[in-house]
C-alpha positions in Angstrom: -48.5 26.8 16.2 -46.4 24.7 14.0 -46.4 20.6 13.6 -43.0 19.6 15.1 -41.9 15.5 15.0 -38.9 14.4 16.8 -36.6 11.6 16.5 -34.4 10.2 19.1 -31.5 8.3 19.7 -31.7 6.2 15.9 -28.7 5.9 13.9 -28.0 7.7 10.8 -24.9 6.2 8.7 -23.5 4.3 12.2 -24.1 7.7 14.3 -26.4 8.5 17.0 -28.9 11.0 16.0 -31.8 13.3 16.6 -34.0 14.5 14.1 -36.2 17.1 14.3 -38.9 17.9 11.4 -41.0 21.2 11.6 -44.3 21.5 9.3 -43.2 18.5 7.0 -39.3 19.7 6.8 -36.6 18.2 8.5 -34.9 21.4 10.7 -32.0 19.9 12.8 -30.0 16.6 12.4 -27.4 15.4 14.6 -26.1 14.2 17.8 -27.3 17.1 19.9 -30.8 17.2 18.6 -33.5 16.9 21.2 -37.2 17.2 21.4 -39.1 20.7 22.7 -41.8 21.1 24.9 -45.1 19.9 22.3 -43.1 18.1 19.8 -44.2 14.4 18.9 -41.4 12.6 19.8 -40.6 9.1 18.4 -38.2 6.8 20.1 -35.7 5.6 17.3 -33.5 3.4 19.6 -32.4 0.3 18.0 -33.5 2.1 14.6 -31.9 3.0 11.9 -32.7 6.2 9.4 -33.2 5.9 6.1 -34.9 7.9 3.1 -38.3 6.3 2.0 -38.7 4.3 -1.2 -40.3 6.2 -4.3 -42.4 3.5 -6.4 -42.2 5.2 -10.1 -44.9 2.9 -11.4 -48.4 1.1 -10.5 -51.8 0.8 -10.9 -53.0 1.0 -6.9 -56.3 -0.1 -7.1 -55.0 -3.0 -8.6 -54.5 -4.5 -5.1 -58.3 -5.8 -5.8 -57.3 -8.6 -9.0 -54.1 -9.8 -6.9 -54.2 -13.4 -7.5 -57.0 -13.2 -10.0 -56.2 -14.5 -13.3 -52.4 -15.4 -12.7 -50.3 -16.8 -15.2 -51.5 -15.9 -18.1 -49.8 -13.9 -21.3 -49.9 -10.1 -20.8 -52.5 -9.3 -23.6 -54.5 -12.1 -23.0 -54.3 -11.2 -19.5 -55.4 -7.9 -19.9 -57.6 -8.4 -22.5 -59.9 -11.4 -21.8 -59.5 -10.5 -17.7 -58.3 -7.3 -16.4 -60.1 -5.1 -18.8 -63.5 -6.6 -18.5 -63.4 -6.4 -14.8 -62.6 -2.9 -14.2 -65.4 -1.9 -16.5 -67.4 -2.6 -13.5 -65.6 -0.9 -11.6 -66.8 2.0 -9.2 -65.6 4.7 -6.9 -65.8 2.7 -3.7 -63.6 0.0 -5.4 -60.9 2.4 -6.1 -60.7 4.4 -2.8 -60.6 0.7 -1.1 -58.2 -0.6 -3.7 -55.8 2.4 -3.3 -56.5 2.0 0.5 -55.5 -1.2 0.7 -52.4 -0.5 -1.9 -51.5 2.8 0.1 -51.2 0.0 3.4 -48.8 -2.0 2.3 -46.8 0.5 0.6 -46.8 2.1 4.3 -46.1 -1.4 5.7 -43.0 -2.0 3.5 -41.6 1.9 3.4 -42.4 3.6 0.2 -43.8 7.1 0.7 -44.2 8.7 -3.1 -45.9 6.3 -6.0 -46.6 7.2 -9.4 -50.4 6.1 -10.3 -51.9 5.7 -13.2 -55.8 4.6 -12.5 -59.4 4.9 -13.4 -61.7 7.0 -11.5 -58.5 9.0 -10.2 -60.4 11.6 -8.3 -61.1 8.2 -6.0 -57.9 7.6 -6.0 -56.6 10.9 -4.9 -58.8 10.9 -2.2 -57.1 7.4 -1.4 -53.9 9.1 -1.0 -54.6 12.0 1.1 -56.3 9.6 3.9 -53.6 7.2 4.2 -51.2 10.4 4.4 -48.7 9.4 1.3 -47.7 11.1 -1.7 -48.8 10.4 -5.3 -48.5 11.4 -8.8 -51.9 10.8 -9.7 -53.7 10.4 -13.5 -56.4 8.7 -15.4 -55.7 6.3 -18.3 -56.5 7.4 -21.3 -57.2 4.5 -24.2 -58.8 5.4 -27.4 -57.9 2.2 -29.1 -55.9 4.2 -32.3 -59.2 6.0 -32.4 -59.3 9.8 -32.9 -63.3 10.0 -31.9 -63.0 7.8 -29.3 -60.1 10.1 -28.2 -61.7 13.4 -28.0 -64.1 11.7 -25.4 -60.9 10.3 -23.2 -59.3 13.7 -23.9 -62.4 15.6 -22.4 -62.6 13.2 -19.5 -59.0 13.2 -18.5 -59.3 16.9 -18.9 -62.3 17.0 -16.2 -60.5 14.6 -13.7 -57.3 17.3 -13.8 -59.9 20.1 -12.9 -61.4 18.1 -10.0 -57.4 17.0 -8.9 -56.7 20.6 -8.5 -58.1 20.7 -5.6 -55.8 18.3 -3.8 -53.4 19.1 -1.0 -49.7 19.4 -2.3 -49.0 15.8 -1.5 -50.7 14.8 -4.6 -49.7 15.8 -8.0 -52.1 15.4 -11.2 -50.8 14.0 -13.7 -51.9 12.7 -17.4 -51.3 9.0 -18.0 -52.1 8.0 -21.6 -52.0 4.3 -21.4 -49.2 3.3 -24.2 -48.5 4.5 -27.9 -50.3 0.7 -29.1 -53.2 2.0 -27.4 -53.4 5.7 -28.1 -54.0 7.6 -31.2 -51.4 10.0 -32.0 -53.9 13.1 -32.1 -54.7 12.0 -28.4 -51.1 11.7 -27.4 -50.6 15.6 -29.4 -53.2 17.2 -27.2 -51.2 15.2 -23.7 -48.4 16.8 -24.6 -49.7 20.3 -25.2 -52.1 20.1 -22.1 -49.4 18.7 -20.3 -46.9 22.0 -21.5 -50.1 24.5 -20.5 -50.9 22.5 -17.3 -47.2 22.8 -16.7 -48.2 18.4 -15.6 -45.6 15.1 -15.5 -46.7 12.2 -18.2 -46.5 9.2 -17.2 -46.7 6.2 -20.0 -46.3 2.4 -20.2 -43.3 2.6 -23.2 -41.9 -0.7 -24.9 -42.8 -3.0 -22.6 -42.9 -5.4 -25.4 -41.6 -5.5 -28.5 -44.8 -6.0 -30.2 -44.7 -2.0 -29.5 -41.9 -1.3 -31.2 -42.6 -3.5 -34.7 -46.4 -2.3 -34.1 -45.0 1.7 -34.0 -42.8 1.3 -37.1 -45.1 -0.2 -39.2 -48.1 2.6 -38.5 -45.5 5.6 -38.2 -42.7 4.4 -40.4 -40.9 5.8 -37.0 -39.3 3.7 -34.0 -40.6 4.6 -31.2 -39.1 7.5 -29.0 -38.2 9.7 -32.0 -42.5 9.2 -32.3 -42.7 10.4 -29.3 -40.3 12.9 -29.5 -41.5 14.7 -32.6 -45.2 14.6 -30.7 -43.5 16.4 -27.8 -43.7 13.8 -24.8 -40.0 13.4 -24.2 -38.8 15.9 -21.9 -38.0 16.3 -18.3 -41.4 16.0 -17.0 -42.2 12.5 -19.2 -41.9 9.5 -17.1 -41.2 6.1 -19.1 -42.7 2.9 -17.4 -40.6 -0.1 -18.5 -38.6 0.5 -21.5 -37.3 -3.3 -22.2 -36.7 -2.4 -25.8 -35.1 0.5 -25.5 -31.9 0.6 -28.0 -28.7 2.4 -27.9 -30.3 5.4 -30.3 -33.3 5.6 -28.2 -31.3 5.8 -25.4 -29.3 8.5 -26.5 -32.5 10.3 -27.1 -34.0 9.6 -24.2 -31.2 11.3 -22.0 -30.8 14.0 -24.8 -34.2 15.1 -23.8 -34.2 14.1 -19.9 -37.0 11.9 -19.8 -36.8 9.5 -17.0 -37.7 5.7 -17.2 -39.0 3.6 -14.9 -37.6 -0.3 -14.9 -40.4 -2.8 -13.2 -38.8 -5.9 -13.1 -40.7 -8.6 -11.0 -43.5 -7.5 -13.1 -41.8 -7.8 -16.4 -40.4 -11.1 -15.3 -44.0 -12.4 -13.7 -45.5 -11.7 -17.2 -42.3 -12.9 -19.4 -42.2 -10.0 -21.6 -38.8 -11.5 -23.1 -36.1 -9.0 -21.8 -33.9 -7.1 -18.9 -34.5 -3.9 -18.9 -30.4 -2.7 -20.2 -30.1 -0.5 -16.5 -26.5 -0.6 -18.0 -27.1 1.0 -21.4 -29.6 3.4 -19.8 -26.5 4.9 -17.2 -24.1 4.7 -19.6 -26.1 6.6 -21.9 -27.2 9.1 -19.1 -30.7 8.5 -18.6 -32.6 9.1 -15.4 -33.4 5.2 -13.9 -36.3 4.7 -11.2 -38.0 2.1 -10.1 -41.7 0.4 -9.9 -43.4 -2.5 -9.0 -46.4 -2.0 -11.5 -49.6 -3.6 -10.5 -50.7 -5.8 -7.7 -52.6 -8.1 -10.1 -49.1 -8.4 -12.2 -46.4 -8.3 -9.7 -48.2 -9.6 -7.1 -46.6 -7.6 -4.4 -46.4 -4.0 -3.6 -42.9 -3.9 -1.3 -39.6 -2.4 -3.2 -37.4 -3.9 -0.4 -38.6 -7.4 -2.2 -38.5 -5.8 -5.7 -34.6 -3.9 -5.1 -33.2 -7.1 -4.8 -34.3 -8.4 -8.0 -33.4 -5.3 -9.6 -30.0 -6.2 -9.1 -30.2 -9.3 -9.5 -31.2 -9.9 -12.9 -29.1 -7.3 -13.8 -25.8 -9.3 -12.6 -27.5 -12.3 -14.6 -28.1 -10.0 -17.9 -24.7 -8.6 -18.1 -22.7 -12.0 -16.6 -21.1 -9.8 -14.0 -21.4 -9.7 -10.5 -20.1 -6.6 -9.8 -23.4 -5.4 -12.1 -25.7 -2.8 -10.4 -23.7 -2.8 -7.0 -26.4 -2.9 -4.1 -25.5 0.8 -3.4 -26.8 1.5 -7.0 -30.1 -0.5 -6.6 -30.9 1.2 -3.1 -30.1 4.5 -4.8 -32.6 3.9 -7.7 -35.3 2.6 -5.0 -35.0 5.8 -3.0 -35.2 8.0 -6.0 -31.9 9.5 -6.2 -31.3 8.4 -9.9 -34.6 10.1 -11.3 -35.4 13.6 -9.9 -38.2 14.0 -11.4 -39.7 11.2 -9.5 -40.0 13.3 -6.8 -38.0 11.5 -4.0 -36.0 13.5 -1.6 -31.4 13.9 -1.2 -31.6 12.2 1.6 -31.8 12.8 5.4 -31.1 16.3 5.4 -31.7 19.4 6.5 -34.2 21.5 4.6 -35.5 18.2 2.9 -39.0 17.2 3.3 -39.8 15.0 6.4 -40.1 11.7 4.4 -38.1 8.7 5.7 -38.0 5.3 7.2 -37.2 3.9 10.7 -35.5 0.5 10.0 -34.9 -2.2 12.8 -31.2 -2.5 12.7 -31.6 -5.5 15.0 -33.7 -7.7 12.4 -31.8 -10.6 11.6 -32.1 -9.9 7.9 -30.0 -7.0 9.0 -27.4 -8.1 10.4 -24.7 -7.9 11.2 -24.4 -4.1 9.8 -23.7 -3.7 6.0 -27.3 -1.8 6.4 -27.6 -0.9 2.1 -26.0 -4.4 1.0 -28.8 -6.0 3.4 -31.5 -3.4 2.9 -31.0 -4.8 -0.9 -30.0 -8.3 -0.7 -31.6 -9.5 2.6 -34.5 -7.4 4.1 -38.1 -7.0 2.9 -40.6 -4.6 4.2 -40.6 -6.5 7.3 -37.5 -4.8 8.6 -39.8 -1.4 8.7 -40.4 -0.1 11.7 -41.9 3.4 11.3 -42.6 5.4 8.0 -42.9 9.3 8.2 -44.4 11.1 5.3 -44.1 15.1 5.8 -43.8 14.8 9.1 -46.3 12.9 10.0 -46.1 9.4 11.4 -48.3 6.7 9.5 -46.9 3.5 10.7 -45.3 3.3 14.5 -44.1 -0.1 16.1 -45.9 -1.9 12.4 -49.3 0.0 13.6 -51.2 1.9 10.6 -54.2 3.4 12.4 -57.1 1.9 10.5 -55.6 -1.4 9.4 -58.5 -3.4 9.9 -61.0 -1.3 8.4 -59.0 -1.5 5.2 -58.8 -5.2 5.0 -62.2 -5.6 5.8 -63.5 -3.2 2.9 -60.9 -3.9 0.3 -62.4 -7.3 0.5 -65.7 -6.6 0.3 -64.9 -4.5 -2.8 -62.9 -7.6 -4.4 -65.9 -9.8 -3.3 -68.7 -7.2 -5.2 -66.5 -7.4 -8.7 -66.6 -11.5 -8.2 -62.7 -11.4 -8.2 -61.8 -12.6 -4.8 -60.6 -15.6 -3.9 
């Protein structure tokens, strides 16, 4: 017997709709659609359809050090704070801390996220209770250390056997931390377990530009022809950040069909000294998605918060208004500028069941305009119901379990002596 979700009566671009999903695929769109006898039927009146938000980059667990430590510059933030408290870090703290992170990513409409977190097996199993989709890796840091390396190697290499095992809504993945803070004999074997593994990397890449004088002065190399000659730009390489990325890299990025991931409230929160140049990176041809990195660094978790100030800063970079148009920036929050992200073409037939109900009668919403006020107005508030393949994980702003999260997420926070 199959798993069959129905939709009634919402509106999909001004129409009145029904949409019918069958085992985690969407079957039938349109007027005339109508529930069967055993389907799930969800009442979408007053709603409005829309694909669900892909988050490119984070660090879930993360949701445990929100507030702790704000304020501070990023090395000496991670450095002196971040990194000594996850060292005492366990396995309950992660599954809480994705928990918690997998809640208000539910909350605020984002059903795919691209992870990159210790004890990932936790992580994973993080994932498949709160029903989302994730890409799914553990750091690897060696500190420019081969030895140290061939330890991280062999770990990260046990964590993808054990990720295996995961339903097909998670995808393991290998996450070496940054080329500052991996050795190149490290990043060589990523990128040939990655080709064997047939595995997406995902990396933290120019961020700063510390990396980029740091790379040229080890390598003699600027960074993404490093990378490039190690093998890790291709189409399964996902870029987080790339401030100081310049016309040449550019070029070579979208030569090789990497994709990169802007973060912007992050990058702004922790004054890394640049806009990510969305304008250089399109022109050039370069896949664009977006991310809201950590909760400890952004501090929130909800693209509809974080859309807006991808376009924003982008009109202020570039003195032009007409800069990253709002139906850009809802296009790069959905996914639709980076394949490889994983985010679905839309609300279609034969697409995975993977969308948003929005309330088309929130005052942020109105009146109509839905994308320019989806971008410019609304923040996860305006969600009403989020479907993951198929299945329905918030109804009416209800995620079953709610309570039990908060409660334990806490407790976690309270155990590592970083709550508030």
């Amino acid at each position: 017997m199959s798993d069959a979700l129905t939709v009634t009566g919402a509106r999909l671009d001004g129409a009145v709709v029904g949409l019918r999903a069958v085992d985690g695929v969407i079957t039938e769109v349109g007027p005339a659609v109508d529930a069967r006898p055993g389907d799930e039927v969800v009442d979408g009146s007053g709603l409005a359809l829309v694909p669900g938000l892909v988050n490119g980059h984070g660090h879930a667990a993360m949701t445990l050090f929100r507030g702790y430590a704000g304020d501070l510059p990023l090395m000496e933030w991670l450095q002196t704070k971040i990194w000594p408290a996850e060292a005492r870090l366990d396995d309950d703290d992660v599954y809480w801390g994705t928990r918690l992170a997998c809640l208000e990513m539910i909350r605020s409409g984002t059903v795919r996220f691209w992870d990159m977190y210790w004890r990932p097996v936790a992580v994973a199993r993080a994932v498949e209770d709160s029903g989302l989709r994730a890409a799914v890796g553990m750091p690897l840091i060696d500190g420019l250390d081969p030895e140290q390396g061939k330890k991280m190697c062999a770990e990260a290499a046990r964590a993808l056997d054990e990720l295996a095992g995961c339903s097909d809504r998670i995808t393991p993945s290998l996450t070496p931390h940054g080329i500052y803070t991996v050795s190149e004999p490290s990043l060589h074997w990523v990128a040939q377990e990655a080709a064997a593994r047939g595995l997406p990397v995902h990396i933290h890449f120019l961020e700063t530009e510390d990396e980029v004088t740091g790379c040229v002065a080890r390598t003699g190399e600027q960074p993404a022809a490093y990378l490039d000659r190690i093998g890790l730009l291709n189409p399964h390489v996902v870029l987080a950040h790339g401030c100081y990325l310049d016309d040449g890299a550019f070029a070579l990025v979208a030569e090789r069909g990497a994709t990169v991931v802007t973060n912007p409230v992050s990058n702004l929160k922790l004054a890394v000294g640049r806009i990510f140049p969305l304008a250089k990176a399109r022109a050039a041809g370069v896949a664009v998605g977006l991310g809201t990195d950590g909760a400890a660094s952004n501090n929130g978790l909800d693209l509809l918060q974080d859309v807006k100030f991808l376009a924003l800063v982008q009109k202020h970079a570039e003195r032009d208004p007409a800069a990253c148009p709002a139906s850009d920036a809802w296009a790069i929050a959905t996914g639709a500028w980076a394949p490889a992200l994983g985010g679905t073409k839309g609300i279609a037939v034969g697409e995975p069941a993977d969308f948003l109900l929005v309330r088309a009668d929130a005052p942020e919403l109105e009146p109509g305009h839905l994308v320019d006020n989806l971008v410019y107005a609304a923040s996860g508030a305006v969600v009403d119901t989020t479907v993951v393949a198929g299945r329905v994980l918030m109804r009416n702003r209800k995620v079953e379990g709610e309570q039990e999260i908060r409660a334990r997420a806490l407790e976690r926070a309270r155990r590592l002596g970083v709550a508030g």
